[in-house]
NUKEMI-249935 format. One record per residue (C-alpha): residue number from 1; residue in one letter; x, y, z. Coordinates in Angstrom, 3 decimals. Each point is the difference from the previous one (the first is absolute). Example, Ala and Ser with C-alpha at 12.3 -4.5 7.8 and 13.67 -1.06 7.14 Angstrom:
     i   aa          u          v          w
     1    A     12.300     -4.500      7.800
     2    S      1.370      3.440     -0.660
This chain:
     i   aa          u          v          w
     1    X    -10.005    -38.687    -50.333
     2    X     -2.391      0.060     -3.538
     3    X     -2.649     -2.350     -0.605
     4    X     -0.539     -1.159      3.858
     5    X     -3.181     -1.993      1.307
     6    X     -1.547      2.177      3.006
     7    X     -2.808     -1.388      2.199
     8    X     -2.264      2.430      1.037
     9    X     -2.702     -0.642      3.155
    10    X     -2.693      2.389      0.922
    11    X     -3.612     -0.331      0.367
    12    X     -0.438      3.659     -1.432
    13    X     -0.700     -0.917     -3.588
    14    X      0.987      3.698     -1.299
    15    X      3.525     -0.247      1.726
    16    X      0.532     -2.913     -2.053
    17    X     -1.432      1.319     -3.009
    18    X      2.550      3.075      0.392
    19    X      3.022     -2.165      1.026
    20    X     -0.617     -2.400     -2.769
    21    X      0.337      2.724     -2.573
    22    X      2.674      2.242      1.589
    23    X      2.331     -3.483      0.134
    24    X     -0.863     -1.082     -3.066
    25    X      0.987      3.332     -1.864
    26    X      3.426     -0.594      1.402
    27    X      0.385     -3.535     -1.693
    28    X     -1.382     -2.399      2.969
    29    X     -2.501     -2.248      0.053
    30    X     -2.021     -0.150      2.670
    31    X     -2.784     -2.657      2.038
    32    X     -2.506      1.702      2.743
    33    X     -2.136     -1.310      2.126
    34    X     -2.227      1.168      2.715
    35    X      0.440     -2.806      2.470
    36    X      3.684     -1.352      2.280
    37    X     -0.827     -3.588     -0.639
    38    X      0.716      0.641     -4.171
    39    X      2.710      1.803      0.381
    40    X      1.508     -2.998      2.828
    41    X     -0.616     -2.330     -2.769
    42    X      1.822      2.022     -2.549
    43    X      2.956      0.386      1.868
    44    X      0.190     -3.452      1.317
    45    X     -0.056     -1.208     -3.901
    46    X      2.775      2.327     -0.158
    47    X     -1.285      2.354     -1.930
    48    X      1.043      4.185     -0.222
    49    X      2.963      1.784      0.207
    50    X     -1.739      2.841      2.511
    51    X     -2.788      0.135      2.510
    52    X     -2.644      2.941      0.136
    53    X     -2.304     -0.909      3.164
    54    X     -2.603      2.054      1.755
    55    X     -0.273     -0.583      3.716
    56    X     -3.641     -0.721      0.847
    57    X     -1.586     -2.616     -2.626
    58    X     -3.314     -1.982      0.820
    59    X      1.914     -3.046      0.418
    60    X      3.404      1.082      2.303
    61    X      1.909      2.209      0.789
    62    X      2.790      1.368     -2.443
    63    X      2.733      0.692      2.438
    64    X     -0.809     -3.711      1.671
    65    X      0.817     -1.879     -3.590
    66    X      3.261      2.083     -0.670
    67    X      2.186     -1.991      2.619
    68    X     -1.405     -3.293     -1.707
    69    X      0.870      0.873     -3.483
    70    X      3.228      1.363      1.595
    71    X      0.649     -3.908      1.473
    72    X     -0.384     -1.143     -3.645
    73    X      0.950      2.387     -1.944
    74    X      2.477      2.325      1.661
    75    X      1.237      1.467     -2.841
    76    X     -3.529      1.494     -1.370
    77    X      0.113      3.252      0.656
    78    X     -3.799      1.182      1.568
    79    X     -1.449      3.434      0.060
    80    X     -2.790      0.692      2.541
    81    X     -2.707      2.942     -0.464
    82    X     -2.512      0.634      2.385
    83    X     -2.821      2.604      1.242
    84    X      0.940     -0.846      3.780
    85    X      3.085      2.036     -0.416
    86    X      1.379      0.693      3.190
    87    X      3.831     -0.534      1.405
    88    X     -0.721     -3.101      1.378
    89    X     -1.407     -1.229     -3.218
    90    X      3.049      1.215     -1.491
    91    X      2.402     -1.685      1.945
    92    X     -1.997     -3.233      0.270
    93    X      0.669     -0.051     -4.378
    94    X      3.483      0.263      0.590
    95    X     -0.024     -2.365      2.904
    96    X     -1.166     -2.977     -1.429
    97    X      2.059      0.569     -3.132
    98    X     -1.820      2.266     -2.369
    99    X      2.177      1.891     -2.631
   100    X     -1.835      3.338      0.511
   101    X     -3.215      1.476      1.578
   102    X     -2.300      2.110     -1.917
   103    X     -2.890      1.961      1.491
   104    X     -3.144      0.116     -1.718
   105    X     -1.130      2.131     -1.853
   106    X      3.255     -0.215     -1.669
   107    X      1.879      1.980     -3.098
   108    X      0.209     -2.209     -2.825
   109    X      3.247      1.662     -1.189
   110    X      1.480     -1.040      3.628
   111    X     -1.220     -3.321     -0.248
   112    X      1.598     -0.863     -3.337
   113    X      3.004      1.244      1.412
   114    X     -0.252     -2.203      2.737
   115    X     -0.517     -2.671     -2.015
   116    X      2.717      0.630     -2.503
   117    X      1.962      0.008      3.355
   118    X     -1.008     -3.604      1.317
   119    X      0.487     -1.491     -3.761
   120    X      3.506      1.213      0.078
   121    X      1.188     -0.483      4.067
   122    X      2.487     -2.264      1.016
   123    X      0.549      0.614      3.818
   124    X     -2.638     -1.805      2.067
   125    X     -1.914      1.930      2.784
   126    X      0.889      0.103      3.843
   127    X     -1.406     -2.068      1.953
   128    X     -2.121      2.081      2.633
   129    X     -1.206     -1.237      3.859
   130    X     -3.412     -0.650      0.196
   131    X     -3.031      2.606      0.016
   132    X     -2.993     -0.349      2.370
   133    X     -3.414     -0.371     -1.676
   134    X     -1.881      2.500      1.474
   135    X     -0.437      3.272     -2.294
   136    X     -2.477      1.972      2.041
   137    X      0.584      3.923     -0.066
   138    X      0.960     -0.465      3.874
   139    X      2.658     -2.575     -0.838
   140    X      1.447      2.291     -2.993
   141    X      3.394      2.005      1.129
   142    X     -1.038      2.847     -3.162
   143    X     -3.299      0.676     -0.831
   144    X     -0.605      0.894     -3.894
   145    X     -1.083     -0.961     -3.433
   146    X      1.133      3.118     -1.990
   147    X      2.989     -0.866     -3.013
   148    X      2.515      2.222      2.584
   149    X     -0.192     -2.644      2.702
   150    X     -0.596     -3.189     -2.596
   151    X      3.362      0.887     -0.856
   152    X      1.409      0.858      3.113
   153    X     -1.890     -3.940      0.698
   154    X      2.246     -1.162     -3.055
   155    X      3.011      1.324      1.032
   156    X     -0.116     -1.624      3.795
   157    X     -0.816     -3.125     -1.306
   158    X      2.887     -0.663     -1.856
   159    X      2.415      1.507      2.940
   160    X     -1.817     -2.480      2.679
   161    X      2.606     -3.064     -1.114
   162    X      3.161      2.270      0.157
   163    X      1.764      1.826      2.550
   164    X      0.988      3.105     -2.405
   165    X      0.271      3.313      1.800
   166    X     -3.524      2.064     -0.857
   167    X     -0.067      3.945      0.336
   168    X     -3.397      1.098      0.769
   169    X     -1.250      3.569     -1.355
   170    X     -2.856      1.966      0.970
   171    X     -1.363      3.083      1.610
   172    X     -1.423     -0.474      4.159
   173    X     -2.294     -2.145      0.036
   174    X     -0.424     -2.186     -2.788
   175    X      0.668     -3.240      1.970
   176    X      3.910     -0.734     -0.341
   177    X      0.442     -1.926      2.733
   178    X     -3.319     -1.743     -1.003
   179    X      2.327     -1.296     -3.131
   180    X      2.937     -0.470      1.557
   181    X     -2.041     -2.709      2.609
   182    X     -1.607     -1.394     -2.905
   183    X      3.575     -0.797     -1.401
   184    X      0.668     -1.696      3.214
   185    X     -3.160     -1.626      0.917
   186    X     -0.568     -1.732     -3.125
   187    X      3.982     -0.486     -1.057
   188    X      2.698     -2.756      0.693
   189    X      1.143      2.145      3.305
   190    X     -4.126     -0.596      1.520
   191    X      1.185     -1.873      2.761
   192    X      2.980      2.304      0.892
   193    X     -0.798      3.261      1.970
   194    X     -1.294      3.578     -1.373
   195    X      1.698      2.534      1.501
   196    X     -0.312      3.867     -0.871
   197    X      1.780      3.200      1.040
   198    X     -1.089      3.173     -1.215
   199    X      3.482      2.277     -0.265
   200    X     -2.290      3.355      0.512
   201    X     -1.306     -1.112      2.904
   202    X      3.954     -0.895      2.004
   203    X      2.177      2.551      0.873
   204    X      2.906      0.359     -1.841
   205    X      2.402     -0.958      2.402
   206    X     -1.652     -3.186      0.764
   207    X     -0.525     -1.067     -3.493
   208    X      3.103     -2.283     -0.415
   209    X     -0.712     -1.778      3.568
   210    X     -3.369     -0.646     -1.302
   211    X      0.727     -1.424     -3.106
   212    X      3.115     -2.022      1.276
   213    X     -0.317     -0.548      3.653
   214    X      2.701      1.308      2.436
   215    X      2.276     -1.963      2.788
   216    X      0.078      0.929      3.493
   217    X      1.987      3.537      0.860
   218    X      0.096      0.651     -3.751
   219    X     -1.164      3.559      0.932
   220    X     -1.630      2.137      3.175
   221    X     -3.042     -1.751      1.159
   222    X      0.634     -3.282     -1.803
   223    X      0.045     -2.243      3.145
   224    X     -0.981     -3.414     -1.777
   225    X      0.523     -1.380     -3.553
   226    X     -2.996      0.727     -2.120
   227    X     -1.263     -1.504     -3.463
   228    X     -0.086      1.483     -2.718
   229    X     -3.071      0.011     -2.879
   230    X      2.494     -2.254     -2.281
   231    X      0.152     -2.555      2.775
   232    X     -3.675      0.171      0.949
   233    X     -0.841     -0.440     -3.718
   234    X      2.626     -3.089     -0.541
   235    X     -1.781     -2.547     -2.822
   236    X     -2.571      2.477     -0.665
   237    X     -0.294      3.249     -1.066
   238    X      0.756      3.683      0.771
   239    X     -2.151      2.917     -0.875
   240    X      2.205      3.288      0.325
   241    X     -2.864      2.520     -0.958
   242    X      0.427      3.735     -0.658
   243    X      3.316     -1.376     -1.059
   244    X      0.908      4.031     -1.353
   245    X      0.189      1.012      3.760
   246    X      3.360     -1.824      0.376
   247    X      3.000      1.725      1.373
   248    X      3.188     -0.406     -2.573
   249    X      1.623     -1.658      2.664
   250    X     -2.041     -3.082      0.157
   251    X     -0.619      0.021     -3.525
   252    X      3.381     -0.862      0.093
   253    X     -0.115     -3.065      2.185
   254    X     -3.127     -1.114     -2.015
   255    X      1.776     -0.154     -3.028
   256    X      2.610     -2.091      1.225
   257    X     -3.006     -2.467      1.267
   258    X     -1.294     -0.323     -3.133
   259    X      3.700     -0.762     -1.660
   260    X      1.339     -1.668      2.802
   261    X     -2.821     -2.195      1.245
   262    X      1.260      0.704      3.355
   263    X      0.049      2.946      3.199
   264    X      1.374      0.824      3.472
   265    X     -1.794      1.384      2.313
   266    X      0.605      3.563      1.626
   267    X      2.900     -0.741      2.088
   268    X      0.830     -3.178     -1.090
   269    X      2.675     -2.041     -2.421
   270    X     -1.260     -3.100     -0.973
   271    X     -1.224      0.117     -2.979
   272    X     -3.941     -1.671     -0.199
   273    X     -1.236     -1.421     -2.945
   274    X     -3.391      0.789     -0.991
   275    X     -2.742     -1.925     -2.075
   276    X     -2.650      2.619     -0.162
   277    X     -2.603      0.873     -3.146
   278    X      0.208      4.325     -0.147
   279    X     -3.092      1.797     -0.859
   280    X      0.749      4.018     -0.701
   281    X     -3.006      2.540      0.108
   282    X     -0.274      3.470     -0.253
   283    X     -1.728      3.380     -1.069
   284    X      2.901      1.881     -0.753
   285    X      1.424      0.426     -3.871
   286    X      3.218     -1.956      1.268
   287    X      1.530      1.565     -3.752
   288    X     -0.325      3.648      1.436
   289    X      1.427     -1.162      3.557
   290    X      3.336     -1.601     -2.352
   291    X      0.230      3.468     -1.774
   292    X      0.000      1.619      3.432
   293    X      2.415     -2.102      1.590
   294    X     -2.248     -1.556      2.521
   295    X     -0.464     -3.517     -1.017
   296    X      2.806     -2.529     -1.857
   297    X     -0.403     -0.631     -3.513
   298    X      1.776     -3.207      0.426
   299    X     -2.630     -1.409      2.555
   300    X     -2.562      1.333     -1.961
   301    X      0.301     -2.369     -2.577
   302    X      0.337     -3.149      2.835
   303    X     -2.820      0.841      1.052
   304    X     -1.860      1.207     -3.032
   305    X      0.724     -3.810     -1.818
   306    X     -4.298      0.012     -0.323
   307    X     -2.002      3.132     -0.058
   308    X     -3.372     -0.071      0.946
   309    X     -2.158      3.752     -0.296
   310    X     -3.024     -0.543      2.294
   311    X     -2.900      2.243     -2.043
   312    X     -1.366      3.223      1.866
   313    X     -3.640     -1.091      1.175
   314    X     -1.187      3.152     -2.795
   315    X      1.310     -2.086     -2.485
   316    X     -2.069     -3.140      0.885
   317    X     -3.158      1.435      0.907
   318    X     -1.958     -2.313     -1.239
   319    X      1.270     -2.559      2.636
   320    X     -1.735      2.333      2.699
   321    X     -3.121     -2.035      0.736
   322    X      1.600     -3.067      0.202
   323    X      2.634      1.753      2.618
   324    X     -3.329      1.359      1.683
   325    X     -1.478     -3.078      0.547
   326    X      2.968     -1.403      1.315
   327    X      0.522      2.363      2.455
   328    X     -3.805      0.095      0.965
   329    X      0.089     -3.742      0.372
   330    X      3.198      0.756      2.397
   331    X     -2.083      2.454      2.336
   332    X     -3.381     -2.617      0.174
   333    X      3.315     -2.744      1.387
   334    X      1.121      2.691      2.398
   335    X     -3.610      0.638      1.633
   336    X     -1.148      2.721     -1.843
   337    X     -3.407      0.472     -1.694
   338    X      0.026     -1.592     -3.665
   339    X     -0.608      3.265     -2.314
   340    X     -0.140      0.286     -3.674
   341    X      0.417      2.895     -2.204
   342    X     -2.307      0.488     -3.246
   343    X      0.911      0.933     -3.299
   344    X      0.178      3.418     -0.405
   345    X      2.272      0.303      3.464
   346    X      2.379     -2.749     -1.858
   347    X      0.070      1.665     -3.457
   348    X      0.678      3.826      2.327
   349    X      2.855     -2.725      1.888
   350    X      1.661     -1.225     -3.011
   351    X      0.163      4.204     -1.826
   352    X      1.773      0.797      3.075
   353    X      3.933      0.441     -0.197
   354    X      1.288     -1.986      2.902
   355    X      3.057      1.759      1.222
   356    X     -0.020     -2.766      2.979
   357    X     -0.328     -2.918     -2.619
   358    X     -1.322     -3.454      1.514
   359    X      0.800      1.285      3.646
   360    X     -1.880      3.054     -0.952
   361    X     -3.007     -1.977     -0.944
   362    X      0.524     -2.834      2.605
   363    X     -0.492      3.164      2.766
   364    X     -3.163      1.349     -1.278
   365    X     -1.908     -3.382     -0.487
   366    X      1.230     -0.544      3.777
   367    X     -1.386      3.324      1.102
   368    X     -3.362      0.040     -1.610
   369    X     -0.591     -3.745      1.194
   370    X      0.574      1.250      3.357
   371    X     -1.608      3.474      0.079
   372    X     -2.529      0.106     -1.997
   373    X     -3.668     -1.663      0.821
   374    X     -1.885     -0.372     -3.249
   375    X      0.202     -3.941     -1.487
   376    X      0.841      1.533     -3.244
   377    X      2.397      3.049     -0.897
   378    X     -0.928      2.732     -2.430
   379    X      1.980      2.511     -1.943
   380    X     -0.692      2.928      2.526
   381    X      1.767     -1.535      2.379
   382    X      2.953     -1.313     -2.659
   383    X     -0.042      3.661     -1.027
   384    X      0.522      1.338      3.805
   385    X      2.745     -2.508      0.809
   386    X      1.949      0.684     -2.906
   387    X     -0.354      4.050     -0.071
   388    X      1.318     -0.602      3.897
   389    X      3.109     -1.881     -1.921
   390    X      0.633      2.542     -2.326
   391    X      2.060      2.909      0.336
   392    X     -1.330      3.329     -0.632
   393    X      0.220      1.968     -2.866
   394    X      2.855      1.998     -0.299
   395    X      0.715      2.863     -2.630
   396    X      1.926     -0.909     -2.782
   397    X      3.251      1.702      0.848
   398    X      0.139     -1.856      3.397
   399    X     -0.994     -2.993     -2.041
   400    X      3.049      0.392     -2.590
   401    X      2.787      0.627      2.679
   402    X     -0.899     -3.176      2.104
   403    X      1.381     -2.059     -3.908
   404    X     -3.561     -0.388     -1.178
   405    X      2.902     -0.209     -3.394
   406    X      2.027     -2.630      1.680
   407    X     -3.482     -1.891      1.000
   408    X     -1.091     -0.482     -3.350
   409    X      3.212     -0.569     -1.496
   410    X      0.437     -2.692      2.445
   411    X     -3.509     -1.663     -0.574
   412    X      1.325      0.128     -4.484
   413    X      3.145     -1.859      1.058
   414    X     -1.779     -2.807      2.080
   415    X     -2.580      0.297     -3.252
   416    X      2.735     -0.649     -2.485
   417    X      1.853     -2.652      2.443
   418    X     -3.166     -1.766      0.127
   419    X      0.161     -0.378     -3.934
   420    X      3.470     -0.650     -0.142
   421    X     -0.571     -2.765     -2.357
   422    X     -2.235      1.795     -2.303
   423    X     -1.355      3.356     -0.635
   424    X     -2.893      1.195      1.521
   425    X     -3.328      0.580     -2.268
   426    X     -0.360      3.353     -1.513
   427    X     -2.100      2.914      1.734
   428    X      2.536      0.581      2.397
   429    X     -0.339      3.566      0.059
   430    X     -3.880      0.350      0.783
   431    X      0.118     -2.648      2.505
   432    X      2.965      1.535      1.965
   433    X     -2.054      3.122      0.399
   434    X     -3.214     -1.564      0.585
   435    X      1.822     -2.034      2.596
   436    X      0.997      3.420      1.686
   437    X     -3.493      1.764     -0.730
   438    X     -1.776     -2.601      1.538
   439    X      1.341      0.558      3.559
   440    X      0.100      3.778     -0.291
   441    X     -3.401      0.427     -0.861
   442    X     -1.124     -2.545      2.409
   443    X      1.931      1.493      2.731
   444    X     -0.764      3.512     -0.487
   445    X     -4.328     -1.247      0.323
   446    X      1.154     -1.157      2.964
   447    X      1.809      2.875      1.546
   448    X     -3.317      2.134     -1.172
   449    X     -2.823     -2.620      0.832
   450    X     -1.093     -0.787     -3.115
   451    X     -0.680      3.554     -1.394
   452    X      0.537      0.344     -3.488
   453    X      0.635      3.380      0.200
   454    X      2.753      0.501      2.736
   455    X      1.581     -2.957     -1.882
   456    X      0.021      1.855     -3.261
   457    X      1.818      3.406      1.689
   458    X      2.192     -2.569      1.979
   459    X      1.153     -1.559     -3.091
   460    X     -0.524      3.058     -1.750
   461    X     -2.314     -1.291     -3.150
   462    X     -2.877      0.793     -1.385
   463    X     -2.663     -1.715      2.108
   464    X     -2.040     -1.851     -3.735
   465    X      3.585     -0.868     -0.881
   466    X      0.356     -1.670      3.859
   467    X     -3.279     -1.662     -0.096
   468    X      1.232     -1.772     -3.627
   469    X      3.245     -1.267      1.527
   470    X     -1.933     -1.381      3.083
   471    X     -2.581     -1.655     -2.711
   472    X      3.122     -1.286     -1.979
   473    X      2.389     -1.160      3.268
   474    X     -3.311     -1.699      1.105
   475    X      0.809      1.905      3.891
   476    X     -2.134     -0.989      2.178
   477    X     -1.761      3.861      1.747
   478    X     -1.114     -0.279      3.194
   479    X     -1.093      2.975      2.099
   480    X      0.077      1.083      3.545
   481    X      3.596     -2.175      0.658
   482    X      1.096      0.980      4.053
């Protein structure tokens, strides 16, 4: 739609200034004001085509006047931005009706083509169950703020009204069963139960009992019926994580749940019907497993109806303090001392590669809250714990035939997936080896205690040409590591 009116409320005058423009370059005319009550009294004179609200305004709240506008005006599409963007902010847009959630700060070109989007939509949006108030870190199932997890935010809240089938992607660690209870807990299924199995963790043999129950005598040592996860998860939903550890066999008898609707149990006949909301995870490239045999192409795509790729904490580093205070906060409710960590520990924290992700993180905040005395942590102590974490140096031919190839290649593919929609910005080249300088260098200080020199014949350089690349990576030197 050409020549629409769009209302535009934020008390931020230089939002408005830049919205007005941007719209109007596109043919639109557009009215902005800094207060809720205006825009209420445009809408109710039935005026505008489109919405543009902030959230927090002196005079109320932006997601609060959505559902009224909705009651009047349900077909005015409404686009919410705010600064509090967190997942329950997120879904509390889409809950009360909004067309789409945008995080602030926002990309102008994304928000034109959101509202390019709203001017032309015709299907109205699900209705969603309630969402509690509260938005305090402690009540928040992800912690975050970086553009990785405000879309990961996005993406959920548009899946909480539906009861599509979500595949969840991501190395150890990154928090995918965190996502798959924030589908449930804030979904249509809330009230139904969350159950989980993790297939690594069952024997194989057991596997299809698990999943589907078993009757009486069914096999040796099977002396009383026994429910399976589908049946303990009936009206809710069922997490089957580390979903690439499934034997064929019961791959099998999954796929015929999904296209049937319906199971027997180990040993049994009768047919059960099932009413259950599946939730996939894994850490396995499921593609590889379908070249190799070892997992069904055909359930792959039942399960795989929406993707979600849960960001390696490396590639959201800047979400790292908020993570740390959220896990400090957790140890001062458990008993422990309250601790804080100052700047220079945080900035050494958030250079620091994370093999372990969130878990990784979670476990040192956890053991310097409880073993360590001073009030407030330092980087010697940052430095310690994470040269403990690291391995050691190895030479480069040891390095090469453990796939240090197949490493990297892997972290370019998750890269490129990540910018599936786009290509990535140029530079690619310098910052894929700065990415792997940065490490080595810093790892091979460690391995020689901070001297310059070993470091140099370690990484066999010139020692002024190592000092410039330390200067240049910004790597933090720290002598006398044990």
């Amino acid at each position: 739609m050409t020549g629409a009116t769009i209302l535009v409320a934020d008390d931020d005058r230089a939002i408005r200034t830049v919205l007005t423009q941007a719209l109007a370059r596109l043919g639109h005319e557009v009215r902005t004001t800094g207060n809720a009550s205006t825009l209420w009294r445009w809408v109710a004179d039935g005026q505008g085509d489109l919405v543009i609200t902030d959230v927090v305004m002196p005079d109320e709240n932006g997601l609060d006047l959505v559902p009224r506008i909705k009651k009047i005006r349900p077909e005015l599409r409404i686009v919410v931005m705010s600064a509090q963007n967190t997942l329950i902010t997120a879904v509390k847009a889409a809950e009360r009706g909004a067309f789409e959630y945008l995080p602030k700060p926002f990309d102008l070109k994304e928000l034109v083509s959101v509202v390019e989007r709203a001017l032309n939509a015709r299907q109205p949006t699900a209705d969603l169950p309630a969402v509690a108030d509260g938005e305090g870190d402690e009540q928040l199932p992800l912690i975050g703020r970086s553009p990785a997890m405000q879309e990961i935010y996005r993406v959920l809240a548009r899946l909480m009204g539906t009861d599509l089938t979500v595949m969840i992607t991501g190395e150890s660690g990154t928090g995918k069963e965190l996502v798959a209870r924030a589908l449930h807990d804030y979904g249509k299924r809330r009230n139904g139960p969350f159950v989980a199995i993790n297939m690594a963790a069952i024997p194989r043999e057991l596997i299809e009992s698990e999943l589907f129950g078993h009757e009486k005598g069914a096999f040796t040592g099977a002396t009383n019926r026994s429910q399976g996860r589908f049946e303990q998860a009936q009206g809710g939903t069922l997490f089957l994580d580390e979903i690439g550890d499934m034997p064929l066999e019961a791959q099998t008898r999954l796929l015929r749940v999904l296209q049937e609707g319906e199971y027997t149990t180990v040993g049994g006949r009768t047919p059960i019907k099932t009413d259950v909301r599946i939730i996939a995870a894994t850490h396995r490239d499921l593609r590889t497993l379908i070249r190799q045999g070892l997992f069904r192409e055909d359930l792959f795509y039942r399960l795989c109806v929406v993707p979600i790729r849960l960001p390696p904490l490396r590639e959201r580093t800047e979400d790292v303090p908020l993570l740390v205070r959220h896990f400090l906060n957790q140890t001062v409710a458990q008993g422990l001392p309250a601790k804080s960590i100052d700047q220079t520990a945080m900035d050494r924290l958030k250079r620091y590669r994370w093999p372990g992700n969130v878990r990784e993180l979670e476990n040192l905040v956890r053991r310097l809250a409880a073993l360590y005395s001073q009030e407030v942590i330092g980087v010697d102590v940052i430095e310690a714990e994470l040269a403990d974490a690291q391995p050691a140096v190895q030479p480069v031919e040891e390095t090469q035939s453990e796939g240090l190839s197949s490493a990297v290649e892997r972290h370019l593919k998750d890269y490129f997936a990540a910018h599936k929609d786009g290509m990535p910005s140029n530079g690619l080249y310098d910052r894929v080896l700065r990415e792997i300088e940065r490490p080595l260098i810093s790892l091979s200080l460690s391995a020689t205690r901070g001297n310059q020199i070993k470091a140099a014949q370690l990484l066999g350089l010139n020692r002024n040409t190592l000092r410039k690349k330390i200067r240049d990576l910004d790597i933090q030197v720290v002598r006398g590591l044990k």
